[in-house]
VEXNU-364012 format. One record per residue (C-alpha): x, y, z; residue in one letter. Coordinates in steps of 0.2 Angstrom, whole numbers, plus 2048, in hexadecimal, padded with zeros to 3 digits. Layout:
(node (X,Y,Z),"a"),
...
END
This chain:
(node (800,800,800),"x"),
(node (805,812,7FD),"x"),
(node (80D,81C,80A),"x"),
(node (80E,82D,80D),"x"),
(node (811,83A,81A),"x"),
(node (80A,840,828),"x"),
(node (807,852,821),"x"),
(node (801,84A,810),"x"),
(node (7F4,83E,81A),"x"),
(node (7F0,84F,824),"x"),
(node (7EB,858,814),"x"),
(node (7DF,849,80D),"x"),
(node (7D7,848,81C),"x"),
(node (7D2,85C,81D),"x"),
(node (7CD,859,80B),"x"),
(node (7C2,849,80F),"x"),
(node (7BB,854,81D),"x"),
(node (7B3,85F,811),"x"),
(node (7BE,86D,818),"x"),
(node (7BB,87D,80E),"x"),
(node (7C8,889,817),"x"),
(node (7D5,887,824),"x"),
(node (7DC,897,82D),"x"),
(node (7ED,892,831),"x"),
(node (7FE,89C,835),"x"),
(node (80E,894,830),"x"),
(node (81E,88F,83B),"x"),
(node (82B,884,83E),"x"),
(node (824,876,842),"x"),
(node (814,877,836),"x"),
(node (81F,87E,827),"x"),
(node (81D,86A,81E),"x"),
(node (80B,869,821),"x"),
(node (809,87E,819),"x"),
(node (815,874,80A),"x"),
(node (808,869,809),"x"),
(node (7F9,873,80A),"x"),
(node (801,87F,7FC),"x"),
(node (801,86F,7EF),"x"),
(node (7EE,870,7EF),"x"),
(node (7E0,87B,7EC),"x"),
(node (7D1,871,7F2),"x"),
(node (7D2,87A,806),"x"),
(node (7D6,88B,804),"x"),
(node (7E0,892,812),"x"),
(node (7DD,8A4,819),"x"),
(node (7ED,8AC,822),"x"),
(node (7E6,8B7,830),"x"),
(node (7F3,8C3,839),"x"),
(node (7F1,8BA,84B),"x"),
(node (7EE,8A8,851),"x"),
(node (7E2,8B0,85D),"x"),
(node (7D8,8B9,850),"x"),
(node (7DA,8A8,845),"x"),
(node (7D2,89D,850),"x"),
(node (7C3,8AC,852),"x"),
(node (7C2,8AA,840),"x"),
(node (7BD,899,83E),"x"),
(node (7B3,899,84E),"x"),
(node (7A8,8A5,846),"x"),
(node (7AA,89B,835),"x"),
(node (7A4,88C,83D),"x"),
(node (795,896,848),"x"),
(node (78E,89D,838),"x"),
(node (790,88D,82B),"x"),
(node (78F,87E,838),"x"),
(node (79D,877,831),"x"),
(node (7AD,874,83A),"x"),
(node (7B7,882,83B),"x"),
(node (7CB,87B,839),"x"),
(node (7DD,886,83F),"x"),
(node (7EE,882,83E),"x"),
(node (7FB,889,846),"x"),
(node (80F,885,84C),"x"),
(node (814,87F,85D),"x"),
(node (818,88C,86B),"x"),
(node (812,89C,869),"x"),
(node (808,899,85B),"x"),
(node (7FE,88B,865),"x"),
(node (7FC,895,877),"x"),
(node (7F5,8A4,86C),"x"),
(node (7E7,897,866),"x"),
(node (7E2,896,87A),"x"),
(node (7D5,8A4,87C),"x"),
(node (7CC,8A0,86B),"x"),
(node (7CC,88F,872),"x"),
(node (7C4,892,882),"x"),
(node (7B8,89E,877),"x"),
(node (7B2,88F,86C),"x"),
(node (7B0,884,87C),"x"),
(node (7A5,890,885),"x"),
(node (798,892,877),"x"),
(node (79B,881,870),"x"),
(node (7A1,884,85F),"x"),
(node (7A7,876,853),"x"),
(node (7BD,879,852),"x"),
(node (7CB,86E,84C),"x"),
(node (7DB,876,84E),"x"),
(node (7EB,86F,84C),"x"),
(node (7FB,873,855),"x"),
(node (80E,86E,84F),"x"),
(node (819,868,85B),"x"),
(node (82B,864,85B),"x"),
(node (831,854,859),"x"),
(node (82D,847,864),"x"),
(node (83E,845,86D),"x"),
(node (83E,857,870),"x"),
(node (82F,856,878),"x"),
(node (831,85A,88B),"x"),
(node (843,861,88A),"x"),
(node (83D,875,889),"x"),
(node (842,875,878),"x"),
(node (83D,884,86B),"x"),
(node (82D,888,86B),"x"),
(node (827,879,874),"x"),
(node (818,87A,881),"x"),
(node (80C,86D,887),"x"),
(node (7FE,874,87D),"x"),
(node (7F4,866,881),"x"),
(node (7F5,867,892),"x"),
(node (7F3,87B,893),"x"),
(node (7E2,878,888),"x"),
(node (7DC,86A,88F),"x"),
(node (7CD,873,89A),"x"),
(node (7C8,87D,88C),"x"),
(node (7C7,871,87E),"x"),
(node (7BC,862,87B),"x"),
(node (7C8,856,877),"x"),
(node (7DD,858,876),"x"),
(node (7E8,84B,86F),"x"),
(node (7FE,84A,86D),"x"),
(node (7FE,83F,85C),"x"),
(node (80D,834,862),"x"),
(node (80C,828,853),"x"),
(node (80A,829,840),"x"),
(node (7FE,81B,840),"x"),
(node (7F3,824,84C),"x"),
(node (7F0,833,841),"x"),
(node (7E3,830,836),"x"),
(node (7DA,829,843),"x"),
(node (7DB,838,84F),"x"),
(node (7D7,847,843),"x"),
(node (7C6,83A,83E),"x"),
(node (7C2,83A,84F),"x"),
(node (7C6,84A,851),"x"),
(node (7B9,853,844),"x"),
(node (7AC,846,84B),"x"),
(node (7B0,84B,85E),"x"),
(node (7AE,860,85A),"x"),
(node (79C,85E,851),"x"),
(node (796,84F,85B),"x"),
(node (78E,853,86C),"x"),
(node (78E,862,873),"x"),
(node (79A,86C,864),"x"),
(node (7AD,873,86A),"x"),
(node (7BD,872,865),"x"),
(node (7CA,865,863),"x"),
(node (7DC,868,864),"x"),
(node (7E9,85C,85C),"x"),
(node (7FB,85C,85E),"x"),
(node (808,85A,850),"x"),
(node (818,853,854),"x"),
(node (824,85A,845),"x"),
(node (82A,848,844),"x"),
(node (81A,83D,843),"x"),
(node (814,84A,836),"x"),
(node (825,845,82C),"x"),
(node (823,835,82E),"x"),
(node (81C,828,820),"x"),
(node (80D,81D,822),"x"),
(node (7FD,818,81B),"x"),
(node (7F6,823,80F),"x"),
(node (7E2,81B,816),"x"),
(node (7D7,829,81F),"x"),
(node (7C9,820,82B),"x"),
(node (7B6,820,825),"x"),
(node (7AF,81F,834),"x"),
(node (7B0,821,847),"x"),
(node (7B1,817,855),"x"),
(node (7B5,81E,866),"x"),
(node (7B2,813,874),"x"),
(node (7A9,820,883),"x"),
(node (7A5,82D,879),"x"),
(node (794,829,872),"x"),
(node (78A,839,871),"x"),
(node (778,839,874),"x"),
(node (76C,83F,868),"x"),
(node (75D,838,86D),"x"),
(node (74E,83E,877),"x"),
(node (747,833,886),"x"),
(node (734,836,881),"x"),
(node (730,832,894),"x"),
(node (738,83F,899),"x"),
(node (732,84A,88B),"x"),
(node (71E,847,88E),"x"),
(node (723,84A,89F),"x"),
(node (72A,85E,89C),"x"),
(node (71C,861,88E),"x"),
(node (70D,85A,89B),"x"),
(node (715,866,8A7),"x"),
(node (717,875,89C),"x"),
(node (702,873,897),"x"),
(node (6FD,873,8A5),"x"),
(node (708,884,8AC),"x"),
(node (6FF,893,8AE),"x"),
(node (70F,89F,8AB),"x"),
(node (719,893,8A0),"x"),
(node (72A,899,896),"x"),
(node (736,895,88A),"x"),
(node (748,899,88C),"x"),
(node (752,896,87C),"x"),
(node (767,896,87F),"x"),
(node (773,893,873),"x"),
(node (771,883,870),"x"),
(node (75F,883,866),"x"),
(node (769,890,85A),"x"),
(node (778,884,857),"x"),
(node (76D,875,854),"x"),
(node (766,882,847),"x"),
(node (754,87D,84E),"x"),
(node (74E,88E,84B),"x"),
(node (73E,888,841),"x"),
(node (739,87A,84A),"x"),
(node (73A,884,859),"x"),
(node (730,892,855),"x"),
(node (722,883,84E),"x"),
(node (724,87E,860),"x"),
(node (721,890,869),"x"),
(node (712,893,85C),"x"),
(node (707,883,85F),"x"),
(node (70A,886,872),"x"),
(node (70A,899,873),"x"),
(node (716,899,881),"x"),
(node (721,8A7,882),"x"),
(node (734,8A8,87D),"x"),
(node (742,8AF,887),"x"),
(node (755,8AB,880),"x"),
(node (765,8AD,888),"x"),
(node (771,8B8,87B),"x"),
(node (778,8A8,874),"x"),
(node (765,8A5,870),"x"),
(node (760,8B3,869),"x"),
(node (759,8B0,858),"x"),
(node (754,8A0,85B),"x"),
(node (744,8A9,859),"x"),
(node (742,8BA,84E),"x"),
(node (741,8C6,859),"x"),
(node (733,8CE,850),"x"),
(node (728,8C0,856),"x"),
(node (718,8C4,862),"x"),
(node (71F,8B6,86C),"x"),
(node (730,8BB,872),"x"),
(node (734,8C6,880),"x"),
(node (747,8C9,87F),"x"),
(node (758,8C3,886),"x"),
(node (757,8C0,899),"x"),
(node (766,8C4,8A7),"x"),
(node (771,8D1,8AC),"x"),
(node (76B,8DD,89D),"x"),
(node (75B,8D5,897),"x"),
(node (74C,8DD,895),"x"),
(node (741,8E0,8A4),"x"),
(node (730,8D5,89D),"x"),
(node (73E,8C7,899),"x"),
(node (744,8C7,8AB),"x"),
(node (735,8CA,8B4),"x"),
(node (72D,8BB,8A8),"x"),
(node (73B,8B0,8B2),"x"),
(node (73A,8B6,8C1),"x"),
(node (727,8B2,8C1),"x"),
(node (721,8A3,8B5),"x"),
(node (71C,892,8BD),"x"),
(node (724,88A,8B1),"x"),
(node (736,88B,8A7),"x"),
(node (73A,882,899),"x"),
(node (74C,883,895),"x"),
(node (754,87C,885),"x"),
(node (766,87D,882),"x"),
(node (76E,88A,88F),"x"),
(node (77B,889,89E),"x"),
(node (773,892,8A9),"x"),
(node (781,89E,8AC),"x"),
(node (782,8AB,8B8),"x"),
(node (77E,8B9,8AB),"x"),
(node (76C,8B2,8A9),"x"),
(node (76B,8AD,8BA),"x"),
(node (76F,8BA,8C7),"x"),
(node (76D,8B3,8D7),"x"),
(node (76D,89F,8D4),"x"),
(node (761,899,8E4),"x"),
(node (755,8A8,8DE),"x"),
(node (754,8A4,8CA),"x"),
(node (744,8A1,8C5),"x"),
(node (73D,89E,8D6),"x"),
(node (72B,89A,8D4),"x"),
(node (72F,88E,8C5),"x"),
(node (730,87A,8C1),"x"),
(node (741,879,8B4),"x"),
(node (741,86E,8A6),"x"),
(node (754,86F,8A0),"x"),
(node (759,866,88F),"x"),
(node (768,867,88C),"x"),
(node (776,85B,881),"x"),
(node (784,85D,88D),"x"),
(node (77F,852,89D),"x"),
(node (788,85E,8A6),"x"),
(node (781,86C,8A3),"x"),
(node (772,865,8A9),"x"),
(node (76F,86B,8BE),"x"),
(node (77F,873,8C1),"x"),
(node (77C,882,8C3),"x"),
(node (768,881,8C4),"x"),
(node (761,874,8CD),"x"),
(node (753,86B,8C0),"x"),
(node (742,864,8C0),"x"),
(node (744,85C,8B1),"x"),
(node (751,856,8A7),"x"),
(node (753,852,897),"x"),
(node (766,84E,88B),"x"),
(node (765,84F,87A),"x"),
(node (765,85A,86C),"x"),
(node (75C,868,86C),"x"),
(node (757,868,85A),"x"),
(node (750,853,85D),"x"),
(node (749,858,86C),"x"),
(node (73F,869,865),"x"),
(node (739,85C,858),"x"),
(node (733,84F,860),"x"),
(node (729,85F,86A),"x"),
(node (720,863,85C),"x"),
(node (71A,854,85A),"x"),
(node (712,854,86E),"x"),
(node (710,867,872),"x"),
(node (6FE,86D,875),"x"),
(node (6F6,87F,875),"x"),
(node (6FB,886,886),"x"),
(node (6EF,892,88E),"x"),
(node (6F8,8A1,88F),"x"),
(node (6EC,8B1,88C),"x"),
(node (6F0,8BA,89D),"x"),
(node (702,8B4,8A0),"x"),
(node (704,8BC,88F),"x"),
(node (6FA,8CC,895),"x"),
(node (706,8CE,8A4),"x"),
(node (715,8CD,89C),"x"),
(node (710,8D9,88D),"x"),
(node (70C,8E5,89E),"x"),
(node (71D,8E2,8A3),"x"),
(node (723,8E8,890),"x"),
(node (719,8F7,890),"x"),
(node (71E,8FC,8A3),"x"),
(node (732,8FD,89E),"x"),
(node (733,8FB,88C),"x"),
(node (744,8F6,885),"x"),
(node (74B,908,87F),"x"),
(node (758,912,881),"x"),
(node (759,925,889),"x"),
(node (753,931,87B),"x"),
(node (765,939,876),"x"),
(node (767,949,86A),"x"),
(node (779,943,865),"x"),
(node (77D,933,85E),"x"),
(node (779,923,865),"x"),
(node (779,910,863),"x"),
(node (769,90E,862),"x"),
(node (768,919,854),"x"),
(node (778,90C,849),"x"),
(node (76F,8FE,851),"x"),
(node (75C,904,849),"x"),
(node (767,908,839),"x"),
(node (76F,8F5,835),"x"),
(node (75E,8EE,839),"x"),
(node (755,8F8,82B),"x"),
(node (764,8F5,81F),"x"),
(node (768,8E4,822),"x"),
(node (75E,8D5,81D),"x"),
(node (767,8C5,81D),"x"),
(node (776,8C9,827),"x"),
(node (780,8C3,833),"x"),
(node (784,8D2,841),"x"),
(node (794,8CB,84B),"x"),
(node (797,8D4,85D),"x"),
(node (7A6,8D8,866),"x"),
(node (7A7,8D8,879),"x"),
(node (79F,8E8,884),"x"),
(node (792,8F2,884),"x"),
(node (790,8F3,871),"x"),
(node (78D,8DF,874),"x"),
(node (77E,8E1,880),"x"),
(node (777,8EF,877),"x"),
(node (777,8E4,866),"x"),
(node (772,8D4,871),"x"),
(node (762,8E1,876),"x"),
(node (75F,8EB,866),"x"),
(node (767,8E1,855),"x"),
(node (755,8DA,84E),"x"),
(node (75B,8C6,84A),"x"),
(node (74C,8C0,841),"x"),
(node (74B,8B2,834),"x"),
(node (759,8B4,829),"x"),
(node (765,8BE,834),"x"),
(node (772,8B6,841),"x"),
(node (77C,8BE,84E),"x"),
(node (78B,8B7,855),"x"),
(node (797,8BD,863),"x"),
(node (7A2,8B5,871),"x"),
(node (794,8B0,87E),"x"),
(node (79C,8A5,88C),"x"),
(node (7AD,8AD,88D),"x"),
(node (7AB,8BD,888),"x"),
(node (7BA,8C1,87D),"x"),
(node (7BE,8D3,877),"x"),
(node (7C7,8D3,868),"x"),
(node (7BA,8C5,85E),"x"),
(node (7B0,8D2,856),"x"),
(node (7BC,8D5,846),"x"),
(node (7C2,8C2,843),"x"),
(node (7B3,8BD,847),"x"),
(node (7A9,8C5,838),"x"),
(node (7B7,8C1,82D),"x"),
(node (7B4,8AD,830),"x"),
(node (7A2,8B3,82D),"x"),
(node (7A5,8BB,81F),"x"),
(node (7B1,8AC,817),"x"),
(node (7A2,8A1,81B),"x"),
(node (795,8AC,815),"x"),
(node (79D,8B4,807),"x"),
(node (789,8BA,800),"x"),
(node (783,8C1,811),"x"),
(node (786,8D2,819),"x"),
(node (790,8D1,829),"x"),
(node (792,8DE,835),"x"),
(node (79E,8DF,843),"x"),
(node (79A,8EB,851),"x"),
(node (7A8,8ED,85D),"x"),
(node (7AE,8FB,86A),"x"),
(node (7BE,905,868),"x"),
(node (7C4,8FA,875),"x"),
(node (7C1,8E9,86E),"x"),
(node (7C2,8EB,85E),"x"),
(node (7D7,8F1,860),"x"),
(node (7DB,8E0,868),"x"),
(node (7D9,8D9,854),"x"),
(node (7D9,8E7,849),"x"),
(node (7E6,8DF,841),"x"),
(node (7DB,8D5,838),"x"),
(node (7D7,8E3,82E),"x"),
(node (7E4,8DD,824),"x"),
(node (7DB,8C9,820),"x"),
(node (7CB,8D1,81C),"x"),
(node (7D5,8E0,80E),"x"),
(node (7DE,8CE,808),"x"),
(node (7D0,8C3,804),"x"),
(node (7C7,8D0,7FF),"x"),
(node (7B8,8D2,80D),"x"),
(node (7AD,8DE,80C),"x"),
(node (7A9,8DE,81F),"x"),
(node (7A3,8EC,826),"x"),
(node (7AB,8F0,837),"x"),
(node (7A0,8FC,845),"x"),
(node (7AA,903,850),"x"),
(node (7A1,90A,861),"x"),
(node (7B0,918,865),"x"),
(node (7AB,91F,878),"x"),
(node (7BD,921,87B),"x"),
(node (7BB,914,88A),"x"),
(node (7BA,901,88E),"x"),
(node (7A8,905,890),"x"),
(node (7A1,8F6,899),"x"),
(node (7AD,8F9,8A6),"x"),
(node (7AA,909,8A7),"x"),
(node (796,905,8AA),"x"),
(node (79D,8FC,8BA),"x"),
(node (7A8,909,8BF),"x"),
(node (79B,916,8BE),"x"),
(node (78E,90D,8C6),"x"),
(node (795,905,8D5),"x"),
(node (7A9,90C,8D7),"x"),
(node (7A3,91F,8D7),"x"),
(node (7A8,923,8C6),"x"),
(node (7BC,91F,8CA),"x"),
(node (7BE,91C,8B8),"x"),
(node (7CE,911,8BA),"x"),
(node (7D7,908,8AB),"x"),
(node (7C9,90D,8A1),"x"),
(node (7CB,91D,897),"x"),
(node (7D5,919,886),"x"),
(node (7DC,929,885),"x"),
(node (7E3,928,895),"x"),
(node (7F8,928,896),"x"),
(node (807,931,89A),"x"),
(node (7FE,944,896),"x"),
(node (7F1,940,8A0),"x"),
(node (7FA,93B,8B0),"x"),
(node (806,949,8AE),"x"),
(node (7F6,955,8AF),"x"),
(node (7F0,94D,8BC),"x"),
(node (7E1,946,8AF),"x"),
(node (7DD,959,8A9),"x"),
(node (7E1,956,898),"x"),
(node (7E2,946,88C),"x"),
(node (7E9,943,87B),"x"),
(node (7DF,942,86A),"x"),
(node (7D5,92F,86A),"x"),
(node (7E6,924,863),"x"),
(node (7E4,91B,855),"x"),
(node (7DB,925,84A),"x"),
(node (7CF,917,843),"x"),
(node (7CA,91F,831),"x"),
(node (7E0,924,82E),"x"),
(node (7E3,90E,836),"x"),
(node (7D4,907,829),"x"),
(node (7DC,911,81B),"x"),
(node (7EE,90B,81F),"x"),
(node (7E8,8FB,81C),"x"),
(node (7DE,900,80D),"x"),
(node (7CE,8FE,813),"x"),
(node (7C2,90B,812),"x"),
(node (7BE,916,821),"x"),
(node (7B0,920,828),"x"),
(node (7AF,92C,837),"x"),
(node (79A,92F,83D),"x"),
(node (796,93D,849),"x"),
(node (785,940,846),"x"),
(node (775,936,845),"x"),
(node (771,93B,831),"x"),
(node (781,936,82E),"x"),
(node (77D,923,832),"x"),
(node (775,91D,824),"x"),
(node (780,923,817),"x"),
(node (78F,91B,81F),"x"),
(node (787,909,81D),"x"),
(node (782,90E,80C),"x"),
(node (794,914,807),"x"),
(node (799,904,810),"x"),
(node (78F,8F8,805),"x"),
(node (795,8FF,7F5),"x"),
(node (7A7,8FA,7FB),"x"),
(node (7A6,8E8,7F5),"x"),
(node (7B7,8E1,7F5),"x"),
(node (7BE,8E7,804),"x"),
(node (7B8,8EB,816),"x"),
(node (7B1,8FD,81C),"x"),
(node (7B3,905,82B),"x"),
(node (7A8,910,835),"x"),
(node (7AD,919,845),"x"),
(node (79C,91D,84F),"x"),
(node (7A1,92B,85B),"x"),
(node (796,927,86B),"x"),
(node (795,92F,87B),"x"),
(node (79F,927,888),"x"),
(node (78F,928,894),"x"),
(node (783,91E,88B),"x"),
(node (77F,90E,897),"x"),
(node (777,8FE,892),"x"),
(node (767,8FD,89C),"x"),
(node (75F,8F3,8A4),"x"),
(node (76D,8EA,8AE),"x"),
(node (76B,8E0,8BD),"x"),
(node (776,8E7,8CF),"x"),
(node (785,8DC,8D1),"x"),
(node (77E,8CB,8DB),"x"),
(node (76D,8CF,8DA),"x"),
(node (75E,8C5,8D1),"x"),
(node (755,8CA,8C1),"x"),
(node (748,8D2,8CB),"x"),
(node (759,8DF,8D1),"x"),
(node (759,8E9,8C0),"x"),
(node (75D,8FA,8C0),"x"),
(node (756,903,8B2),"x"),
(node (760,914,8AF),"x"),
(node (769,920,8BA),"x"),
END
């Protein structure tokens, strides 16, 4: 039988993978695998400017296609620059296979260059994290690998590349099938348990759906909203959930937790009954944990069994999918009776509308009301801050449109790489970044990847001259000592005892032309709509527009530091 190497063997599988792109960046001990790559055309590889950004990018490729999203990088510092994306991924379940060289195996251990344990550093952060110690073993491992990420509950896989097993000759067979011997994901639903939640949920008198994350990764948007219109039960998501049903629809209240809407919270904080599907239950939607929902029975379904009572203590669990299990609802669900419920909760709306303080001078919510009458069919991709929560409260999602951002870990600096994978994998859809000053300077080398490959991305930028999230907490609760916050902050400012401050630094419209994008500054509210229509005449290369917003605008409502939904303050 024909032999051939371990990088060769590498390429076939990518390609008998269906892998479209791979986001790598080269070195040392990955140069024969990028020889390899460069003999083919079938997987295209984009270069990002950072492994951190690189690994953002096919997260969000992955998010917005399905597919797996697949990195390569070198050993050392290429592979401990991966570890924030990977923790990213692994926090909002998101399908990755990224693989890391390695020096050779008798180098292993001895502190040689560029040599970490980088399986060890990720192992609580990935789903699975293997040393491939033998060329016979490597076909094998990356099958298993690409089963393991989409499989289950999605996350990333790591696999390390010892320089020498990748040189090494061996068969040239890559497995068709999979076999792993305790790893035998669940996918389907106990219909004893199943009969049992929906009995529950018909007969409730204040019955809700809260839909997380996980009913919009199984893509189980449809089914699902089938599911909340037989029963006319209303719907409350985490952020990870939103758009798992449009929120146009009569049916949804908002995103519940620290700053979701007031009907959403108090719909928590006062059904009987609280139908759960797909969420973790963090402590951003929970507040107080022993006061979460307090006069409700839970139903929890969840894939991950240990999602499942950790941090809520359930009525009724259920693990499996949470596109099989909203099926096999629709098949069972009844008409619930729901007039007054429905009555209380549209009092709740009416008594504190979600809306921001009428403002003379630009504001979010003007950008925000903007991009939803512009954009059908995109895909709007959030940084980390206060931009995030305002977009997670305002951005329109409904059929068609997807937002995507970094949920679980909250990572600044994902907004840019992230709607460049969007963008690769959606290359006939609009996509939107929205990022703060702060955020968006922690990748702005990506500006670079997108001029490259040609993206006509266009990237928001929410400049208040401060880490504005921060700066909410800081103003609220640490009597406005604005520490480490204010971006213009430096050596002028301490020599003038804070007096005076320098010019905002960089100049974000003089930075997006440097790297021959095209950049647009917007001080005014009728100055809005012309810059996205300026934007999406720029087809072959990403826009820039620089919103100047007033540091003082606050994202209300927002629940008090270790209180319960029920603890929202409203404005100051």
């Amino acid at each position: 039988m024909k032999q051939i190497s371990g990088n060769k063997l590498l390429v076939k599988a990518l390609k008998e993978e269906g892998v479209e792109y791979l986001f790598g960046y080269p070195g040392a001990c990955t140069i024969d695998i990028s020889d390899e790559l460069y003999k083919q055309d079938d997987v295209k590889i984009i270069l990002p400017r950072h492994e951190q950004a690189l690994v953002h990018e096919a997260d969000a490729y992955a998010r917005t296609t399905g597919k797996v999203g697949v990195c390569l990088v070198t050993s050392g510092p290429g592979a401990t620059n991966l570890v924030t994306g990977l923790a990213t991924a692994n926090y909002d379940s998101v399908p990755l296979v990224c693989f890391t060289g390695q020096v050779a195996r008798h180098l292993i251990g001895n502190d040689a260059f560029q040599e970490v344990d980088i399986v060890g550093i990720t192992r609580s952060i990935t789903k699975y994290g293997v040393t491939v110690c033998r060329r016979e073993d490597l076909g094998r491992i990356i099958k298993e690998a690409f089963y393991i990420a989409r499989t289950g509950r999605p996350g990333p896989v790591l696999i390390d590349l010892p320089k020498d097993v990748m040189a090494e000759l061996g068969s040239a067979e890559y497995p068709k099938n999979v076999n792993i011997r305790g790893y035998k994901p669940n996918t389907d639903v106990h219909i004893g348990q199943l009969k049992r939640a929906l009995k529950l949920l018909h007969k409730a008198k204040r019955p809700l759906f809260l839909a997380g994350g996980g009913v919009v990764i199984s893509r189980a948007h449809e089914v699902f909203r089938e599911v909340v219109e037989k029963t006319n039960v209303p719907v409350v998501t985490t952020v990870m959930g939103k758009g798992a049903i449009p929120t146009d629809h009569p049916l949804f209240i908002g995103n519940l937790g620290m700053h979701g809407a007031y009907a959403a919270n108090m719909a928590v904080s006062n059904c009987d009954v609280l139908f759960s599907i797909g969420t973790r239950f963090n402590d951003r939607i929970t507040g107080k944990l022993h006061e979460f929902a307090p006069h409700a029975q839970i139903v929890h379904i969840d894939i991950d069994t240990a999602s499942i009572s950790r941090n809520i203590q359930v009525d009724i669990p259920i693990v499996a999918d949470a596109k099989e299990a909203i099926i096999k609802m629709s098949e069972y669900v009844q008409e619930c009776s729901t007039g007054k419920w429905l009555s209380q909760i549209k009092a709740w709306k009416e008594e504190h509308p979600l809306k921001m303080r009428p403002n003379d001078v630009l504001s979010p919510m003007d950008i925000l009301k903007e991009i939803n009458e512009q954009f059908d069919n995109s895909i709007i991709v959030t940084d980390v801050g206060q931009h995030q929560m305002l977009v997670s409260q305002y951005a329109e999602v409904t059929e068609g449109k997807q937002m995507i951002m970094s949920g679980g870990l909250g990572t600044m600096g994902y907004g840019l790489p992230g709607g460049i994978g969007a963008k690769i994998g959606n290359p006939d859809r609009p996509v939107i970044v929205i990022s703060g000053d702060g955020g968006v300077q922690m990748n702005i080398q990506e500006l670079a990847t997108a001029v490259l490959e040609e993206l006509p991305v266009i990237l928001c930028i929410f400049n208040n001259e401060y880490l504005g999230m921060v700066r909410q907490w800081q103003k609220l609760f640490y009597g406005k000592r604005y520490a480490m916050t204010n971006l213009r902050a430096g050596a002028l400012s301490r020599r003038t005892e804070g007096m005076e401050y320098p010019q905002y630094t960089p100049d974000f419209i003089k930075l997006a032309e440097s790297y021959r994008a095209k950049g647009i500054r917007v001080t005014k509210k009728e100055e809005i709509a012309v810059a996205f229509e300026e934007a999406k005449k720029n087809t072959k290369a990403p826009t820039v527009i620089e919103f100047i917003i007033d540091p003082e605008e606050m994202v209300y409502p927002m629940i008090k530091p270790g209180g319960t939904l029920e603890d929202m303050i409203m404005d100051c």
